[in-house]
C-alpha positions as CSV (number, residue, x, y, z in Angstrom):
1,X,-10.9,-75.0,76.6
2,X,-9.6,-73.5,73.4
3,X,-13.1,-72.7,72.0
4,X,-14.1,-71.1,75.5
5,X,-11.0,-68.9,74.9
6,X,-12.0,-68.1,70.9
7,X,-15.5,-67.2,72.5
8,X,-14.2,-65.1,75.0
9,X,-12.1,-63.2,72.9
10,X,-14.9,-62.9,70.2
11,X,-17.2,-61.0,73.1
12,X,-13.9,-59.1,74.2
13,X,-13.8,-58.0,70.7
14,X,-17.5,-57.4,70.2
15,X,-17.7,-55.3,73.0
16,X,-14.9,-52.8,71.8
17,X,-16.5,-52.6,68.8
18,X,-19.8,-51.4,70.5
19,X,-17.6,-48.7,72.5
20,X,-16.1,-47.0,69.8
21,X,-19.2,-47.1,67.8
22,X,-21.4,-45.6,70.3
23,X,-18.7,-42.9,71.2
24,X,-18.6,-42.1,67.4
25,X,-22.2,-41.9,66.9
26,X,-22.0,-39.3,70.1
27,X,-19.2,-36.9,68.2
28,X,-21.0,-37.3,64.9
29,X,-24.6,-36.7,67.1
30,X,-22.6,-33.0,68.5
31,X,-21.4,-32.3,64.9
32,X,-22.8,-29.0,63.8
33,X,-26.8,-27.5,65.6
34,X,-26.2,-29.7,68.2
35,X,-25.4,-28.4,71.6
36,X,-21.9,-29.1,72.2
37,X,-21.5,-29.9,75.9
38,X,-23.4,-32.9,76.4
39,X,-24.4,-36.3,74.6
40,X,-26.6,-35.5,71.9
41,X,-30.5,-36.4,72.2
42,X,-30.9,-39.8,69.7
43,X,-30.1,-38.5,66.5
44,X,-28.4,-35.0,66.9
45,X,-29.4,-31.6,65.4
46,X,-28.5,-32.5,61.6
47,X,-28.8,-36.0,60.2
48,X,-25.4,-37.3,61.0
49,X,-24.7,-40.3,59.0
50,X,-21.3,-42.2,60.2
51,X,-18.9,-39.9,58.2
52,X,-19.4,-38.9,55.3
53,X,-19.8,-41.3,52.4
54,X,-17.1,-42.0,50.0
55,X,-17.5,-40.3,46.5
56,X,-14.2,-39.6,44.3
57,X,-13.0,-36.1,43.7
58,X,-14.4,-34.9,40.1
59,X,-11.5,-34.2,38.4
60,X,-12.9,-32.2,35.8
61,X,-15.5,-30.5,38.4
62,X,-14.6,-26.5,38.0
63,X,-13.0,-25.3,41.1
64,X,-14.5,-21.9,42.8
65,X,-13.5,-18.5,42.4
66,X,-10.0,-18.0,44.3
67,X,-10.0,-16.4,47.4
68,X,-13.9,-16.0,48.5
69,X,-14.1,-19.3,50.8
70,X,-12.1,-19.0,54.0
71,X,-11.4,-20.7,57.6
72,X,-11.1,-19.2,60.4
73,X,-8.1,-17.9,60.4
74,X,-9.4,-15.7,57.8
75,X,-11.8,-14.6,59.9
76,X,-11.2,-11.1,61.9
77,X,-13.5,-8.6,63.2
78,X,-14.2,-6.2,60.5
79,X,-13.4,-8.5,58.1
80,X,-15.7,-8.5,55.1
81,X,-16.8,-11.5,53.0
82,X,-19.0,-11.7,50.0
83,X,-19.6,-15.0,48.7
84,X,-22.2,-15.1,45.4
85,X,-24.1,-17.7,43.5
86,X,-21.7,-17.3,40.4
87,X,-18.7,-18.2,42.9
88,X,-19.3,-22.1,43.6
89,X,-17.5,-24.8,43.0
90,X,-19.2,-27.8,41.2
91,X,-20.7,-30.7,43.3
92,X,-17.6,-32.9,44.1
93,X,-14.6,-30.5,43.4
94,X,-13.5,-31.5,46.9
95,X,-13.8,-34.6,49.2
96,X,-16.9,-34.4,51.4
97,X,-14.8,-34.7,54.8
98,X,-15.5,-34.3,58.9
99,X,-14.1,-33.0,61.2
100,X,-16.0,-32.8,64.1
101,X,-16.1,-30.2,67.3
102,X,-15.7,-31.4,70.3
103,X,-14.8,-28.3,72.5
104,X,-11.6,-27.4,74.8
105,X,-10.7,-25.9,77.2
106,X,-10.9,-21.8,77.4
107,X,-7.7,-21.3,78.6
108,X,-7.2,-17.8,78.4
109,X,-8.7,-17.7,75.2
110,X,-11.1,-14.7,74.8
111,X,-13.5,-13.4,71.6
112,X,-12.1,-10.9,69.8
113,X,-14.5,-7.8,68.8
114,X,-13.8,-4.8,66.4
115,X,-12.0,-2.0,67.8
116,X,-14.0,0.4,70.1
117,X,-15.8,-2.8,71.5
118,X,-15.8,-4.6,75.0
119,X,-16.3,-7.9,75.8
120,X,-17.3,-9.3,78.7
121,X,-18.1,-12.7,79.9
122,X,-21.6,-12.5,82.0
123,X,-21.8,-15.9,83.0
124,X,-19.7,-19.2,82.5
125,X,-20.1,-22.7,83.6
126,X,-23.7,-22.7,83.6
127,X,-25.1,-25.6,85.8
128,X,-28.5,-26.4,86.8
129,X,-29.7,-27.1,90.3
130,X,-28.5,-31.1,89.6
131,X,-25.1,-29.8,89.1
132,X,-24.8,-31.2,85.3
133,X,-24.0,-28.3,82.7
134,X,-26.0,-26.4,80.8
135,X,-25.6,-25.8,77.0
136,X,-27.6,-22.0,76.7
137,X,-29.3,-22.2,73.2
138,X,-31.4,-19.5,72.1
139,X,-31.5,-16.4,74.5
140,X,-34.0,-13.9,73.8
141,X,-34.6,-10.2,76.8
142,X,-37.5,-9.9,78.1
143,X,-39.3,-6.1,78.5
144,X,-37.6,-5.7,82.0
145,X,-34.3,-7.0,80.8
146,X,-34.6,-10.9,81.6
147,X,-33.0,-12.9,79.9
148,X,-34.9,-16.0,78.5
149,X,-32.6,-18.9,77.5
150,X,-33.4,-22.4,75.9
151,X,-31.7,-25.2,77.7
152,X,-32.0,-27.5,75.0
153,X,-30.8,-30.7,76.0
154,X,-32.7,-30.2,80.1
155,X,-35.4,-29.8,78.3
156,X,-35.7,-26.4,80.5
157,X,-36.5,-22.8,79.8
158,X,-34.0,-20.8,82.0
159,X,-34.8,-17.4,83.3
160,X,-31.7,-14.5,84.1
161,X,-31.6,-11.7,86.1
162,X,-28.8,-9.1,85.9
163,X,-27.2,-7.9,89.2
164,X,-26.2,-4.3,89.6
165,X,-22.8,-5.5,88.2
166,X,-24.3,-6.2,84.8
167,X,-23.7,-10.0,85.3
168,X,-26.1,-12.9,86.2
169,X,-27.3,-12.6,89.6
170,X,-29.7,-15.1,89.8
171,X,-30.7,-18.3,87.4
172,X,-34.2,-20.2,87.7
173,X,-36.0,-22.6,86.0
174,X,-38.7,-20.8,84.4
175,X,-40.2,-24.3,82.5
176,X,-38.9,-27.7,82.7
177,X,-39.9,-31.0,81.5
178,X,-39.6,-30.2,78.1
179,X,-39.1,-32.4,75.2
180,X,-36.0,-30.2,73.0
181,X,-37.0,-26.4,73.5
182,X,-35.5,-24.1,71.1
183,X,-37.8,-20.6,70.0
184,X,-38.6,-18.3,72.3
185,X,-40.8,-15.8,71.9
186,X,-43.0,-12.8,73.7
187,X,-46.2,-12.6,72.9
188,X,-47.9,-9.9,72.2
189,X,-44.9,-7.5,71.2
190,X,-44.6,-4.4,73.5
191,X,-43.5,-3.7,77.1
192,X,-46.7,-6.1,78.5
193,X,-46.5,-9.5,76.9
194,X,-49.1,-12.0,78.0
195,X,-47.2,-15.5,77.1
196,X,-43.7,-16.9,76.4
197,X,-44.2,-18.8,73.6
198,X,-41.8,-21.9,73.1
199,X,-40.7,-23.9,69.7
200,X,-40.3,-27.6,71.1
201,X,-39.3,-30.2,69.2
202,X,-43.5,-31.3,68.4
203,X,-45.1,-28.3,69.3
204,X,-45.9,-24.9,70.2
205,X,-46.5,-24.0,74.0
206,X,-47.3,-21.3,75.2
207,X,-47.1,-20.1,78.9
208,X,-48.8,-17.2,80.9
209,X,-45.9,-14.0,81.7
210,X,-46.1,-11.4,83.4
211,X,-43.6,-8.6,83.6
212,X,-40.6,-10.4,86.4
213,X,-41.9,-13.8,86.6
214,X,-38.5,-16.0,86.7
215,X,-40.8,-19.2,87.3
216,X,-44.0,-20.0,85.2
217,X,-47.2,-19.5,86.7
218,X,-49.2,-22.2,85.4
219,X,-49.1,-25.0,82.9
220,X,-48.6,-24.0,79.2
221,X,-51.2,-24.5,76.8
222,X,-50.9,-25.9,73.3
223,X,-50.7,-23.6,70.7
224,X,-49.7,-26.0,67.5
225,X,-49.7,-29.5,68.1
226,X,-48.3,-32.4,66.5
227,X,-45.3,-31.2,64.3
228,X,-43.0,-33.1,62.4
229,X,-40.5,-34.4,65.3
230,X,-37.0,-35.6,65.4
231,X,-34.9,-37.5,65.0
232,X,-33.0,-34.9,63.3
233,X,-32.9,-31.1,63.1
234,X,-35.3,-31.1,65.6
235,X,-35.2,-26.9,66.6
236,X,-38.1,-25.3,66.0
237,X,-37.8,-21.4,65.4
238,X,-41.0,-19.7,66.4
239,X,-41.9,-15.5,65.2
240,X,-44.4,-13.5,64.9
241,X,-45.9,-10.4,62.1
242,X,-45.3,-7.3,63.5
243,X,-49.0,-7.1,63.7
244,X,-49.1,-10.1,66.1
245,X,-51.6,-12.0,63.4
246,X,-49.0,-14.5,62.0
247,X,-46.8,-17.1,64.2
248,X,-43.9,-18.6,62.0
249,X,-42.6,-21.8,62.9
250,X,-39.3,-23.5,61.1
251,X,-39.3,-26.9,60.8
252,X,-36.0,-28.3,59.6
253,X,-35.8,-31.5,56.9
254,X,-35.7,-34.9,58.3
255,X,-32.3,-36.4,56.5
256,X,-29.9,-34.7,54.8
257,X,-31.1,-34.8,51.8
258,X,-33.6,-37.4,49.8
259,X,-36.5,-38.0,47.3
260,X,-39.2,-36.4,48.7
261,X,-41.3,-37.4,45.8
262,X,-41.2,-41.0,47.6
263,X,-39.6,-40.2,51.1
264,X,-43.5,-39.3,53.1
265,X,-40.9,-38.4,56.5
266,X,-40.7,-34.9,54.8
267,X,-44.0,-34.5,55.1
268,X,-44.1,-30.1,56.5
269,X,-40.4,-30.9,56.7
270,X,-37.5,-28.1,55.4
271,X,-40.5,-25.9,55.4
272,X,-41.1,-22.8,57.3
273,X,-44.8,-22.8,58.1
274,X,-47.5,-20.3,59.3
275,X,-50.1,-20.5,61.9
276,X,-52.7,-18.4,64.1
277,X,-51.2,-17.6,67.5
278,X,-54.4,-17.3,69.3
279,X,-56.2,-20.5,68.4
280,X,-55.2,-23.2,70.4
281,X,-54.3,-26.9,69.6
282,X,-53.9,-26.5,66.1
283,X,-52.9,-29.6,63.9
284,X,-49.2,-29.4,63.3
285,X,-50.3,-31.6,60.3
286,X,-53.1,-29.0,58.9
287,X,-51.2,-25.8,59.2
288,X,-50.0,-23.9,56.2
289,X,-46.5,-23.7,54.4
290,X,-45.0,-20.2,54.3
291,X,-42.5,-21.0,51.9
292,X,-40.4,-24.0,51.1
293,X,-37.2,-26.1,50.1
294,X,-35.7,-24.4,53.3
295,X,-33.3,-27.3,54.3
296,X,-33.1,-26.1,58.3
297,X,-33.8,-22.8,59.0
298,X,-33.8,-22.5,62.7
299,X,-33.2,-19.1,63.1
300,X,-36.3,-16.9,62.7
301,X,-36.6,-13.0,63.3
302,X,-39.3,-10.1,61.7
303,X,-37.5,-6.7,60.5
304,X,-38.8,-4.2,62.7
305,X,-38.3,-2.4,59.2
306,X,-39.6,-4.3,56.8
307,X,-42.0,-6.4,58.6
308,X,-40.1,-9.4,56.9
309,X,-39.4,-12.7,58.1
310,X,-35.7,-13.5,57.7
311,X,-34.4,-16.7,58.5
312,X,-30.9,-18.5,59.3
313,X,-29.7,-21.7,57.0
314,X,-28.1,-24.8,57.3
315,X,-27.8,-26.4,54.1
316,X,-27.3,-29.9,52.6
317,X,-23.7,-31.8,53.1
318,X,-21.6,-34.2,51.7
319,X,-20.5,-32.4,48.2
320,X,-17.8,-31.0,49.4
321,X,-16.0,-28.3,51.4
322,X,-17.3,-25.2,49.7
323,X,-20.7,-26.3,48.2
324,X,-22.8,-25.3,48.8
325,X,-23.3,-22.4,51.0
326,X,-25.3,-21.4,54.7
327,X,-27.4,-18.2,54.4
328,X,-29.0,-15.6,56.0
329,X,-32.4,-14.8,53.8
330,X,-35.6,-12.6,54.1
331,X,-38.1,-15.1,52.9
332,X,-40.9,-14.7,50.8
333,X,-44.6,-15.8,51.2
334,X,-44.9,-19.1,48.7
335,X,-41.0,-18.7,47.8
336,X,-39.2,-22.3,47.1
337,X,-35.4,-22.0,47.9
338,X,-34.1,-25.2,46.9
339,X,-34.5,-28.5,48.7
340,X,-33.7,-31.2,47.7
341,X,-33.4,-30.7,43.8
342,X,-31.7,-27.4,43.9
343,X,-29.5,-25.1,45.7
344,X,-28.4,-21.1,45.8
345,X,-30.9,-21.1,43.2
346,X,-31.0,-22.8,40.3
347,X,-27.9,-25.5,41.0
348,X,-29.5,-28.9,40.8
349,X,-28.2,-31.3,43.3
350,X,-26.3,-34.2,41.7
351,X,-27.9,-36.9,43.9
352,X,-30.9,-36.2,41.4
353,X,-30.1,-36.3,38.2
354,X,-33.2,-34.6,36.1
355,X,-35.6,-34.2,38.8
356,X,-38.2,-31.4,38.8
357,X,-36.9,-29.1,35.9
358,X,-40.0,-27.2,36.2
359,X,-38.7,-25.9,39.3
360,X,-35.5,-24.9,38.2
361,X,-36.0,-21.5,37.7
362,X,-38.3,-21.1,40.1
363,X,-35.7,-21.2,43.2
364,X,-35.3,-18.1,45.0
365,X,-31.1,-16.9,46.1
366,X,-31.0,-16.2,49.6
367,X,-29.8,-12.5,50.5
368,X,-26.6,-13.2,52.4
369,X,-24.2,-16.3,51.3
370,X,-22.2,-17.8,54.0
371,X,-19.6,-19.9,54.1
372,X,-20.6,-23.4,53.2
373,X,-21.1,-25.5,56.4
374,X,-21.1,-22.3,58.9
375,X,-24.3,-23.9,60.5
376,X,-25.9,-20.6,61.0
377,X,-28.6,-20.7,63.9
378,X,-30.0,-17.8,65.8
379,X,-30.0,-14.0,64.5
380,X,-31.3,-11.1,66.1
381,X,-31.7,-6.9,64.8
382,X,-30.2,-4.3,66.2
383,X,-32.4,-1.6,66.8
384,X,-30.9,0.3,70.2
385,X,-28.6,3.1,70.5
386,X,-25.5,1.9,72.6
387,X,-23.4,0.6,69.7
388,X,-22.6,3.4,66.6
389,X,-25.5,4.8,64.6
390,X,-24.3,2.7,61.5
391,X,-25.5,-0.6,63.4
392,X,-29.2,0.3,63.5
393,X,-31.3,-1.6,61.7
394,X,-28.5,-4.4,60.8
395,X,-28.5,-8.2,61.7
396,X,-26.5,-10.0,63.8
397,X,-25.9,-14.4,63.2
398,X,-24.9,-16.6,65.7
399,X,-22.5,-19.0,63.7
400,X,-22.1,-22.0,65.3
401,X,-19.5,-23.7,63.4
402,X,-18.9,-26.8,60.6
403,X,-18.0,-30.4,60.9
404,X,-18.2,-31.4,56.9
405,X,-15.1,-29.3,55.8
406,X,-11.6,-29.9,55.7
407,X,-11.0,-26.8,57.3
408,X,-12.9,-25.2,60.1
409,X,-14.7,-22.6,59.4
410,X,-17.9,-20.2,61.6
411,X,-17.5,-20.1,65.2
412,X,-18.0,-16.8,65.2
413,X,-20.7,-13.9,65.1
414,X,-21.2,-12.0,61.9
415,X,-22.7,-8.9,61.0
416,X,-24.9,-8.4,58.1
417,X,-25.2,-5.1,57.0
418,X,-28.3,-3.5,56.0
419,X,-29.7,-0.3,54.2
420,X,-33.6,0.5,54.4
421,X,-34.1,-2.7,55.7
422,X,-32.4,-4.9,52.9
423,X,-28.8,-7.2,53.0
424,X,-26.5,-5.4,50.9
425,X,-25.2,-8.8,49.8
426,X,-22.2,-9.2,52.0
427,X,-21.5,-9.8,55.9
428,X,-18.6,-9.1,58.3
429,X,-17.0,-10.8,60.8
430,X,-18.3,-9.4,64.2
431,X,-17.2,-11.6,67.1
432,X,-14.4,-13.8,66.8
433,X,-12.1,-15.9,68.5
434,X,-13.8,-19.0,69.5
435,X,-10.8,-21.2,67.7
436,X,-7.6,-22.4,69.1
437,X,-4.7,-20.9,66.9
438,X,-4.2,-24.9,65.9
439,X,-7.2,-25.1,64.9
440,X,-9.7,-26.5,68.2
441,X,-12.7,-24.9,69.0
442,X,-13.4,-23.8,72.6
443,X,-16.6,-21.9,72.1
444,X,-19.7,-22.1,70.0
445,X,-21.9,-19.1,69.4
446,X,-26.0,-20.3,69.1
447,X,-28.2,-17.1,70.3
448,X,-28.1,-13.4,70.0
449,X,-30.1,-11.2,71.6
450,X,-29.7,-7.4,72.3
451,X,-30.3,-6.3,75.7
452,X,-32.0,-3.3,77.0
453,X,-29.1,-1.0,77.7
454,X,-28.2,-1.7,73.7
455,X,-25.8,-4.7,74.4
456,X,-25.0,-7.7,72.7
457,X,-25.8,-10.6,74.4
458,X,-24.1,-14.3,72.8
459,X,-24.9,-17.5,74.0
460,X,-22.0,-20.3,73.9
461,X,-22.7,-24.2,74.2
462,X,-18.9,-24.6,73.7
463,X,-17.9,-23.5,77.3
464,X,-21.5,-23.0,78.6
465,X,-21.3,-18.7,78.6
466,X,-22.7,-16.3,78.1
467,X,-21.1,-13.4,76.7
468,X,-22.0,-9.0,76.8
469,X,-20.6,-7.0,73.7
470,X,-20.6,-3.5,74.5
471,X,-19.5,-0.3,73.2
472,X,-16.9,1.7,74.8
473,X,-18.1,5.1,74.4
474,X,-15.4,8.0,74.0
């Protein structure tokens, strides 16, 4: 009877252990790209070890420049921030810590936009036809003012219509039985697209559009096949060249960081790559790198300037809380940015002592620093004529928000500044708001999009919104 008992409280005990470890894996799984209002596919967006591992403060690591790295309760709208390369901490000047996001209530919390500015909530509570929530991902208009959303973890492509209110109207399932969709793209560009092209998790799909289809028409086809799947970072950004020759595809690393001299899982991994949008079912494995050492670049736009590609960055964790930082970047054809050995240029990463000096000087800065652990996802130009003149042209960043920092810091929108098509180097606080004044996050910005009456359009997977910036005009 008294070894039943010792048995019986062994299972009892066994069995707690494998609740709390499975809840924790789930926070830790949310932490960061992943959408925030339901359990995580396996693995999570961001290779999410169980905390971070132990490694002593450096006391003779040199601190960074005072007063450049903030929270959010430094961040405003207007605000301006310019973080640079010579501003970093070393590699272990801080704990690596985590505080993870697990969202709250609303309340009567609402974002907070620069003066002059309205802001509106367009939808809320998104659920599908099943009832469960919806976490809206990427949002992209359509040329009859459609909005396009990835429902990431339904594995569905949601289509929008506005009512003569300006909110959502109507809601339909435009694709479904996805794997994890994330880019969305019209293809080709101008007012009578053929295809909605979509970045899932192992490939490109394409499916037939026409101008007001809320539902698809037909099955998609296979654009790029076989691509580097999860478990991690598994969004795939999808663009194309202004002269519709050129689809770009991100393609984020498979760990945080690690040897890829050895590690063959990085194989077209933290790469952005290149292929032909017209030929279908392309090797995922055969296709070309665009550039490189781009840890998880989700994000992906073309200046309707420039013709560049810029892209959105979440970089490596676990050195500590401002080390080293997200960016926004235009990227260059053949460029190298980093990953693994090396970050904001030439900083080599500790965990590799005397690796690849050759490529040293080779690594490219990224335009815009952000703060480190932002998780910076989608970004979209603004090119209409609603907001103030100064805006044209400039870049808006969804900024989903950290987990490895002491103190929270993105949940926000930022504004990156631009003149004849290039960053000037620093980025503002845009939209704002989306933390609790004691420090819990409600809302998660992920997608930005700019609708056709010149509004800003904001996904959130914190509260399942949607939010319209507008510009109250004198």
């Amino acid at each position: 009877m008294k070894m039943k008992r010792v048995y019986q409280g062994l299972t009892i005990a066994l069995g707690m252990f494998l609740v709390i470890f499975v809840a924790a894996h789930r926070q830790i799984a949310q932490a960061q790209g992943t959408p925030a209002a339901a359990p995580a596919p396996a693995g999570g967006q961001g290779n999410r070890p169980p905390g971070p591992p132990p490694h002593p403060v450096d006391p003779n690591a040199k601190p960074g420049t005072p007063g450049v790295f903030t929270d959010f309760k430094g961040e405003a709208p207007g605000h301006v921030h310019h973080i640079t390369a010579d501003d970093l901490p070393d590699p272990y000047a801080t704990k690596s810590s985590a505080v993870f996001s697990r969202p709250v209530p609303r309340g009567d919390m609402w974002p907070q936009a620069p003066t002059g500015f309205k802001v509106e909530l367009y939808a809320e509570n998104l659920k599908g036809d099943d009832g469960k929530p919806i976490a809206p991902r990427t949002i992209i208009t359509a040329p009859n003012g459609d909005f396009f959303i990835a429902a990431q973890n339904q594995g569905e492509v949601i289509a929008v219509h506005t009512g003569p209110d300006g909110k959502m109207q109507s809601m339909s399932v435009f694709a479904s039985k996805l794997s994890l969709p994330f880019g969305l793209a019209f293809y080709p560009a101008g007012p009578d697209p053929k295809y909605l092209y979509v970045g899932d998790t192992d490939k490109i799909l394409r499916f037939p559009y026409a101008k007001g289809d809320l539902k698809a028409t037909a099955d998609p086809e296979t654009v790029v096949d076989n691509l580097p799947a999860g478990p991690n970072h598994f969004s795939r950004g999808v663009a194309f060249s202004l002269d519709g020759k050129r689809m770009f595809i991100s393609v984020g690393s498979h760990t945080n960081v690690t040897d890829i001299d050895t590690d063959t899982s990085e194989f077209h991994r933290a790469d952005i790559l290149v292929a032909d949008p017209n030929t279908l079912n392309q090797d995922g494995k055969a296709v070309a790198v665009f550039a490189s050492g781009i840890r998880n670049g989700s994000g992906l736009r073309v200046n309707p300037t420039t013709g560049e590609l810029w892209t959105s960055v979440n970089e490596r964790d676990e050195l500590g809380d401002n080390i080293p930082p997200d960016y926004i970047t235009s990227v260059k054809e053949g460029g190298f940015y980093g990953w693994p050995w090396y970050y904001t240029g030439g900083h080599p990463d500790p965990r590799f002592p005397g690796k690849h000096p050759e490529l040293q000087s080779k690594v490219l800065v990224p335009d815009v620093l952000m703060e480190p652990h932002n998780a910076s996802l989608n970004i979209a130009f603004y090119e209409a004529k609603q907001f103030p003149k100064e805006y044209k042209g400039d870049l808006f960043g969804a900024e989903h928000g950290s987990w490895n920092r002491s103190v929270r810091t993105g949940y926000e929108v930022v504004l990156v500044p631009m003149k004849n098509g290039q960053a000037t180097g620093g980025y503002q606080d845009f939209l704002t708001g989306f933390v609790t004044p004691d420090g819990n996050c409600w809302g998660r910005p992920v997608g930005v999009t700019v609708a056709n009456d010149g509004s800003l359009m904001v996904t959130d997977d914190g509260s399942n919104s949607i939010w319209k910036v507008s510009y109250a005009k004198k």
